[in-house]
PAGU-214367 format. One line per 4 residues: number of its first residue (from 1); their letters; for each residue y, z, x of C-alpha. Coordinates in pm, 1 decimal. Example, Ala and Ser with C-alpha at 12.3 -4.5 7.8 and 13.67 -1.06 7.14 Angstrom:
2
1) as) -450.0:780.0:1230.0 | -106.0:714.0:1367.0
END
This chain:
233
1) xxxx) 6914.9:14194.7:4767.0 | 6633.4:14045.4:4968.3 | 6662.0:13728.6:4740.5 | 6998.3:13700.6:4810.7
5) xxxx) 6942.5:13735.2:5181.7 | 6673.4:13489.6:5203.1 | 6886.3:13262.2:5020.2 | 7136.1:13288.4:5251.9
9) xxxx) 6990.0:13224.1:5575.3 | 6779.9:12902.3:5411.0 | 7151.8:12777.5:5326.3 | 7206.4:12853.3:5716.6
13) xxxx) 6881.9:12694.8:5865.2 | 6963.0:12362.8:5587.1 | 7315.1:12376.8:5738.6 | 7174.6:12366.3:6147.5
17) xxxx) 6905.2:12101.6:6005.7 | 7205.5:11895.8:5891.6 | 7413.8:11943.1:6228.7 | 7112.8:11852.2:6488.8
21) xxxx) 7045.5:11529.0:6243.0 | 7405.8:11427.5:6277.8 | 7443.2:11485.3:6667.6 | 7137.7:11309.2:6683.5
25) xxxx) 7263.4:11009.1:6455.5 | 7544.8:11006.0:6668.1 | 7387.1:11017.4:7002.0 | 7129.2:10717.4:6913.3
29) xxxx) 7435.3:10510.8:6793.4 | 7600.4:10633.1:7096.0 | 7327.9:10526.0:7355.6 | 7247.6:10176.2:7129.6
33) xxxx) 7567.1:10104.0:7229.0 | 7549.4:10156.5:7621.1 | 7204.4:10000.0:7586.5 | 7300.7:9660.8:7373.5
37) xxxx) 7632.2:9612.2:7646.9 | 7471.2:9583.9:7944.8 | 7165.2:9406.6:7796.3 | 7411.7:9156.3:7715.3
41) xxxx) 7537.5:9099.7:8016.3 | 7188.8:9102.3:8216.7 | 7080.3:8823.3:7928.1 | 7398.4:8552.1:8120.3
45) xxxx) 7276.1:8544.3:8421.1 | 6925.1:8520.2:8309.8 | 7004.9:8188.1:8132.8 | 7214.8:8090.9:8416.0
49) xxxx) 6887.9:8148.5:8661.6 | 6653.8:7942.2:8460.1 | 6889.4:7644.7:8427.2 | 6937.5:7669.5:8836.0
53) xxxx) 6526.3:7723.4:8853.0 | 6337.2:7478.6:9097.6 | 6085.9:7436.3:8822.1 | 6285.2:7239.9:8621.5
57) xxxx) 6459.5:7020.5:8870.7 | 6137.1:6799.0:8891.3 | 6204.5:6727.7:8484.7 | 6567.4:6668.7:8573.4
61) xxxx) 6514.3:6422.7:8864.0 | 6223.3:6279.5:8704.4 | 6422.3:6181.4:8382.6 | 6708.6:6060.6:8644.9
65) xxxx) 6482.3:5781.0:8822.5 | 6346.8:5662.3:8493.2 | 6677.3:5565.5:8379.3 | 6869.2:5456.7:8685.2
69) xxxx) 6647.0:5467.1:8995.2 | 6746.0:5494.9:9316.6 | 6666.9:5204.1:9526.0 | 6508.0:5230.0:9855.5
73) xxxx) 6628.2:4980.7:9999.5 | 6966.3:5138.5:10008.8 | 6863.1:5428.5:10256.8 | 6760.7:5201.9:10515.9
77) xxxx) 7004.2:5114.6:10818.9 | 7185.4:4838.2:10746.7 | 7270.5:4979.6:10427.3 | 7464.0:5283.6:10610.9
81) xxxx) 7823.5:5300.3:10626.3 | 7932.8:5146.7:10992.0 | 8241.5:5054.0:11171.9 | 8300.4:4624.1:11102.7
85) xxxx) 8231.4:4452.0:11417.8 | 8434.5:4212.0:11576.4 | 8404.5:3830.6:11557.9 | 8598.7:3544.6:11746.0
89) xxxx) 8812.8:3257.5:11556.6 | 8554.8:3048.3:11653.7 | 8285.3:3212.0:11490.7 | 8512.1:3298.6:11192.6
93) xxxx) 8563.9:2916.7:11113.3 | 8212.5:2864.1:11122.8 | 8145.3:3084.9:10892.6 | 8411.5:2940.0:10672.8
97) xxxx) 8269.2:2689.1:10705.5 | 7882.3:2750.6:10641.5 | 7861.7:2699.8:10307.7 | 8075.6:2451.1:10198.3
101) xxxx) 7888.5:2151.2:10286.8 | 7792.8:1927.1:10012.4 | 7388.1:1947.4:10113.4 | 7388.6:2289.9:9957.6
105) xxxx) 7600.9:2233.9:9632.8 | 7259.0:2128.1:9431.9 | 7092.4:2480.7:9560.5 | 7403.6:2708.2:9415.0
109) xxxx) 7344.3:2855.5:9090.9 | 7763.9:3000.2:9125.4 | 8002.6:3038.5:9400.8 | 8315.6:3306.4:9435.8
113) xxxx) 8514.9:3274.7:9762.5 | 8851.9:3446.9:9775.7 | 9102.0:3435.9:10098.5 | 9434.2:3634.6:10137.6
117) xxxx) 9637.8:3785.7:10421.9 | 9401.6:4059.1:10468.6 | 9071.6:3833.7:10532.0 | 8848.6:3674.7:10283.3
121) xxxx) 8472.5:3723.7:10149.3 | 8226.5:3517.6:9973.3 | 7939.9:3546.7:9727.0 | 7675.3:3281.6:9674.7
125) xxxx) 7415.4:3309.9:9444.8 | 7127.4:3029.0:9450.2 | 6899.9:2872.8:9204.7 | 6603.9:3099.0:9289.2
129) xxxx) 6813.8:3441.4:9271.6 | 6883.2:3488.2:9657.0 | 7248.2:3606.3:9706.9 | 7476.6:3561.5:10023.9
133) xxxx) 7689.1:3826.3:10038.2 | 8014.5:3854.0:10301.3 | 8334.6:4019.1:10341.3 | 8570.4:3974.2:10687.5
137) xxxx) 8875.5:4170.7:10705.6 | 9170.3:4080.0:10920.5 | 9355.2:4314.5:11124.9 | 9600.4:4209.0:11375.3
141) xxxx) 9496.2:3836.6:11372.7 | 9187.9:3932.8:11496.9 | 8872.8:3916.7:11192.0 | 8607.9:4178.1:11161.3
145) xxxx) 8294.1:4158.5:10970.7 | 8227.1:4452.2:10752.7 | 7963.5:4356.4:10525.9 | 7726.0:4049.2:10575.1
149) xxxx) 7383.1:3976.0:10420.1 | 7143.6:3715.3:10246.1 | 6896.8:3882.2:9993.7 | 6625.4:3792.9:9861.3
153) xxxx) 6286.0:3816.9:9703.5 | 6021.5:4058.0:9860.6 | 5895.1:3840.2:10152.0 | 5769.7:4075.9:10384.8
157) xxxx) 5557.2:3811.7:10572.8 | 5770.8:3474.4:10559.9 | 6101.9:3619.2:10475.3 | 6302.7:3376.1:10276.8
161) xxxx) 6208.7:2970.9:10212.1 | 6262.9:2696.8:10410.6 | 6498.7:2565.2:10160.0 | 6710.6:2883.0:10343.2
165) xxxx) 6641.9:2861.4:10682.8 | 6935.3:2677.4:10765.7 | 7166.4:2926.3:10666.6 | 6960.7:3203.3:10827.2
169) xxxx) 6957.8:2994.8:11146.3 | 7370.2:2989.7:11104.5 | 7437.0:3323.4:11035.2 | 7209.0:3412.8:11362.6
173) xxxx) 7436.8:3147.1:11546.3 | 7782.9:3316.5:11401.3 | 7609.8:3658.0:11515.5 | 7566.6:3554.5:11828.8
177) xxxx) 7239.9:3426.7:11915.7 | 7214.5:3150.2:12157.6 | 6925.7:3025.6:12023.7 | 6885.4:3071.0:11637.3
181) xxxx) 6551.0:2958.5:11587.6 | 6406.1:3153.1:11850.8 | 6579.2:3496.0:11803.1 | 6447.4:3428.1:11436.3
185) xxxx) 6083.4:3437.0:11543.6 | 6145.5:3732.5:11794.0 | 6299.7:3877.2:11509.7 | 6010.7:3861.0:11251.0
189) xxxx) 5772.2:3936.3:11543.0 | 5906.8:4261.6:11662.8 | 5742.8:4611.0:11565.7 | 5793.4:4720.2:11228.9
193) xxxx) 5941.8:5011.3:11174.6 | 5791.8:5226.4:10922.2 | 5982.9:5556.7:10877.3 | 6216.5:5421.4:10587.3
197) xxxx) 5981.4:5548.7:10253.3 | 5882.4:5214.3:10093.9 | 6042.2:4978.1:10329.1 | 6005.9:4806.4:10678.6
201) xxxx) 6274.1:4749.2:10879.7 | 6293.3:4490.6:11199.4 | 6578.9:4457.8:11487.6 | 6731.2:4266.5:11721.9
205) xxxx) 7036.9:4340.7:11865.2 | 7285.7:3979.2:11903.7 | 7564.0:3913.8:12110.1 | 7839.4:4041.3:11831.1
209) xxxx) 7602.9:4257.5:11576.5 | 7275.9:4412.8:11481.7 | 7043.1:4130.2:11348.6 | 6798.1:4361.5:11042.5
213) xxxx) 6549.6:4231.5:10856.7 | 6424.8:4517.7:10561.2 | 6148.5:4436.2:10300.5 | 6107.4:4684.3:10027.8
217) xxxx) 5812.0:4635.4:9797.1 | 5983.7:4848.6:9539.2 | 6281.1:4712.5:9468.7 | 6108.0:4333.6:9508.4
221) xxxx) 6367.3:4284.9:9761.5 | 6409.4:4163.7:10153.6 | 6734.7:4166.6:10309.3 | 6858.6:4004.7:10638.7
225) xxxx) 7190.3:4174.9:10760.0 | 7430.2:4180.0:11023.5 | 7618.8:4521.8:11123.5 | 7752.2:4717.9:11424.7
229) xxxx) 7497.1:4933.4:11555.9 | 7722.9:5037.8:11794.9 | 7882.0:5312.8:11515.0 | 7666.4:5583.5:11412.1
233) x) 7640.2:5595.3:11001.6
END
């Protein structure tokens, strides 16, 4: 009889045994479950963070300027987005004019002019790589200038050659400038200003624009422009 009973409650503590493994099987699978869900939703935003992290957006701007850099030249004032300025017929036909004269043909490595009812613009390149670059709209009969420049080389010290003072002398005259030659020298004379990263910048304001003369070491490159400093970029 006591055999029997012992028998009996082994077969009752096996039985419990069995029951607390299987809750507990079931409870682990139970809480792996709330565990592994929100762990994979914590693990997006993670990934998302270290894409977004400011340690790897030197990497990302580094590999950017190795394969198309920015130039410098382009942040500097002239090469802001303005208002065109205004200029008279007269000055208009002179600039027509300006390079069409048979002196310079042997100086012009290629030459696109195009004219229609909405203005005209030109683009000169010459035999040493400095390009003269224009564009006039016309609005109203009257012509406004909305992009004019002559670049060239870096030349921070004698900008441009003789072979191009000429033109430079002209474009001052269709700017404005009673005396070319002089404003020229005022011009390359006057403080420097040094704020632009990489560049230095010059100005004199003409009768009918902004006369700016920017050298950039970087990008080899010194630009005289004309624009209306009268609109804010």
């Amino acid at each position: 009889m006591k055999t029997i009973k012992l028998a009996l409650i082994t077969l009752v503590v096996i039985t419990l045994f069995a029951a607390c493994d299987a809750t507990s099987s079931d409870s682990v699978t139970l809480n792996s479950e709330e565990v592994i869900k929100p762990s994979v939703t914590l693990a997006e935003p993670k990934s998302a963070e270290s894409i977004s992290n400011p340690k790897s957006e030197p990497q990302i701007q580094q590999g950017f300027n190795t394969t198309d850099p920015v130039p410098f030249i382009i942040r500097t004032p002239a090469k802001q987005a303005r208002e065109p300025f205004f200029l008279p017929d007269e000055n208009v036909k002179e600039t027509k004019n300006l390079f069409h004269k048979d002196y310079s043909l042997n100086q012009i490595n290629s030459k696109q002019f195009d004219e229609t009812a909405y203005g005209f613009f030109v683009v000169i390149q010459y035999d040493d790589g400095t390009i003269l670059d224009y564009s006039l709209d016309k609005v109203n009969n009257k012509y406004f200038v909305k992009r004019f420049t002559l670049a060239g080389k870096y030349q921070p010290h004698e900008p441009f050659n003789n072979i191009h003072k000429d033109i430079i002398y002209k474009i001052l005259e269709i700017s404005g400038a009673d005396d070319p030659e002089l404003f020229f020298q005022e011009l390359i004379s006057s403080p420097k200003i040094t704020k632009y990263k990489g560049c230095t910048v010059q100005q004199k304001q003409s009768k009918y624009a902004m006369v700016d003369l920017t050298s950039c070491e970087f990008d080899n490159r010194t630009d005289l422009s004309l624009y209306n400093s009268k609109s804010n970029p």
